[in-house]
C-alpha positions as CSV (number, residue, x, y, z in Angstrom):
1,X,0.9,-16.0,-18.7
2,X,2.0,-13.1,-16.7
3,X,-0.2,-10.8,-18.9
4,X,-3.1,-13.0,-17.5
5,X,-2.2,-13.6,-13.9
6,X,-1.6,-9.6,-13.7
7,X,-4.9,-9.2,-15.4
8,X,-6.8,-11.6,-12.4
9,X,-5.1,-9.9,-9.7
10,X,-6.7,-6.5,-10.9
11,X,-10.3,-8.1,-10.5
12,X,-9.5,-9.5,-7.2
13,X,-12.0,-8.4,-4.5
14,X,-11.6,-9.8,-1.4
15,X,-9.8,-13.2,-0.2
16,X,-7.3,-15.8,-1.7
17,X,-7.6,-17.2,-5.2
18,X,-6.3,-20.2,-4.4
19,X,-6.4,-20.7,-8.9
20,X,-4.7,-17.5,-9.5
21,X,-1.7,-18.1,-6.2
22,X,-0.9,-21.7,-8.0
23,X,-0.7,-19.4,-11.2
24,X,1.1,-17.1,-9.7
25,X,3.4,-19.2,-8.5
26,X,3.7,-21.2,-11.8
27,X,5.1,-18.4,-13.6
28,X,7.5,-17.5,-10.7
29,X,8.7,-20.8,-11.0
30,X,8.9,-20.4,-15.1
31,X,10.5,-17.2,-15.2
32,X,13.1,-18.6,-12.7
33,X,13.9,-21.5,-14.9
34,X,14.4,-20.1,-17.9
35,X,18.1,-19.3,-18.7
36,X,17.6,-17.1,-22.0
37,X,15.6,-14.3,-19.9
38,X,18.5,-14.9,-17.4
39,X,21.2,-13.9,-19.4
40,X,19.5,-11.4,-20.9
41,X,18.9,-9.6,-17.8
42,X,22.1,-10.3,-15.7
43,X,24.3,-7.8,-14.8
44,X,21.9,-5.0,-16.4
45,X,21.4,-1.8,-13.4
46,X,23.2,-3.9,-10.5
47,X,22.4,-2.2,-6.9
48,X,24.6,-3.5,-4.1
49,X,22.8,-5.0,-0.9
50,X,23.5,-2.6,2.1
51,X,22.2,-1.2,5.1
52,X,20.2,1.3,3.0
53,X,18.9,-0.9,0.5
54,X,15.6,-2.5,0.7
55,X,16.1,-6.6,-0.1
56,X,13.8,-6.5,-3.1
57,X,16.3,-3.9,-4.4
58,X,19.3,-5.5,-4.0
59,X,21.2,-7.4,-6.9
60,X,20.6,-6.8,-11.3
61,X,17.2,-6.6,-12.9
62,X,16.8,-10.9,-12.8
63,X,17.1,-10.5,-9.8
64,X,14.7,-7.6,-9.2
65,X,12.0,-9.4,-11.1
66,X,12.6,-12.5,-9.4
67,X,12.2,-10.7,-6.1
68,X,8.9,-8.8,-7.2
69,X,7.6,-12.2,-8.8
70,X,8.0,-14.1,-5.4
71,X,6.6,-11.5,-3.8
72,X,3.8,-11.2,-6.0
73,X,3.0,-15.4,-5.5
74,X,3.6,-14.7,-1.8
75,X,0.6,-11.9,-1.7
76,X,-1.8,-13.9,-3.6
77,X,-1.7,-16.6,-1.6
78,X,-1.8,-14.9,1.7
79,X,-4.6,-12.1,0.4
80,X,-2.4,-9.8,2.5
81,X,-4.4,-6.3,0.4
82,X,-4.4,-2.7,2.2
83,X,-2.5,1.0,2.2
84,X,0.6,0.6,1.8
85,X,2.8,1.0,5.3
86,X,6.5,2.7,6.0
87,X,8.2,0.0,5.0
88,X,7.0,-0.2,1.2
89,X,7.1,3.9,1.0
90,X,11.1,3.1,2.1
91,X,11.3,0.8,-0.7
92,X,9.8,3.1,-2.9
93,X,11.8,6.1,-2.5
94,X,15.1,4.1,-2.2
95,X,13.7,2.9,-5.7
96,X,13.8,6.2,-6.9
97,X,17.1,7.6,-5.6
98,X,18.5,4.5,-7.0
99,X,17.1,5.5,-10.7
100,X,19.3,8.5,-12.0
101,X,22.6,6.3,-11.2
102,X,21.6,3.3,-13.0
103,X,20.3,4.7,-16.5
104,X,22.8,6.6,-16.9
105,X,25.1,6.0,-19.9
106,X,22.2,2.9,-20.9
107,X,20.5,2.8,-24.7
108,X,16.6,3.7,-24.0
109,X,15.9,0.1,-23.9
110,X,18.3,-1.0,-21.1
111,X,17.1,1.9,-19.3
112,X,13.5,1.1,-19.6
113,X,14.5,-2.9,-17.8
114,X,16.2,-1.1,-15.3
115,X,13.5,1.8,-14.4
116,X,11.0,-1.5,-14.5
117,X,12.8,-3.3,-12.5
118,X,12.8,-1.2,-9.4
119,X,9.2,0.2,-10.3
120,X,8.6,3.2,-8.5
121,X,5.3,3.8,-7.3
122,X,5.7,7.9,-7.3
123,X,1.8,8.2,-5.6
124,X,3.5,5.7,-2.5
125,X,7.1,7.5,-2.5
126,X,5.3,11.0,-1.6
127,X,5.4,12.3,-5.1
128,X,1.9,13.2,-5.7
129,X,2.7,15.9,-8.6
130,X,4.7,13.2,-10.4
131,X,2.3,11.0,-10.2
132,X,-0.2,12.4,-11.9
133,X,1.9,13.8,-14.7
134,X,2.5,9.4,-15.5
135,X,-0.9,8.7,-15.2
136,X,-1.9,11.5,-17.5
């Protein structure tokens, strides 16, 4: 499902999908639900709310995903599209200061959740040669 709904969103031109918010939103409302992938991911790379941390960052990877999920459902449904502005580059880089504290002493695949979790967008943080080292 999310494989799917990630897939649409890529092809989206311009204007809602009413089809693809409702899906969307479906598997916003699935992932919320189900309690194995919740206690799987609790308590993995926690990041305490504060004054310096963006709310999508705040809390442990379920929470991160749930965050990025409702936000995701939100998007579609408004067709809100465009550069990104201040406020997502200060998520970004927050994202990425918040990395080296939080993998460290994790097994590769713990590490992997958390760096997934806060997905850092290097092009949008104002790391251009970093960027195209991933996408190479």
């Amino acid at each position: 499902r999310a494989r799917a709904v990630r897939d649409a969103a890529a092809g989206l031109a311009d204007g809602p999908d009413e089809g693809l918010a409702a899906a969307a939103a479906g598997l916003e409302r699935r992932v919320r639900r189900s309690r194995l992938l919740r206690w799987s991911l609790r308590g993995l790379g926690p990041v305490d709310p504060g004054p310096q941390t963006p709310a999508v960052l705040a809390g442990d990877v379920h929470d991160r995903l749930l965050a990025r999920l409702e936000r995701a459902a939100r998007t579609l449904a408004d067709a809100t599209t465009g550069a990104p502005g201040p406020v997502a580059v200060a998520e970004e880089r927050a994202a990425l200061a918040h990395v080296p504290a939080l993998v460290t002493g994790l097994d590769l695949g713990a590490a992997r959740l958390v760096v997934a979790s806060l997905d850092p967008d290097l092009a949008v943080a104002g790391h251009p040669r970093e960027a195209e080292v991933t996408r190479a």
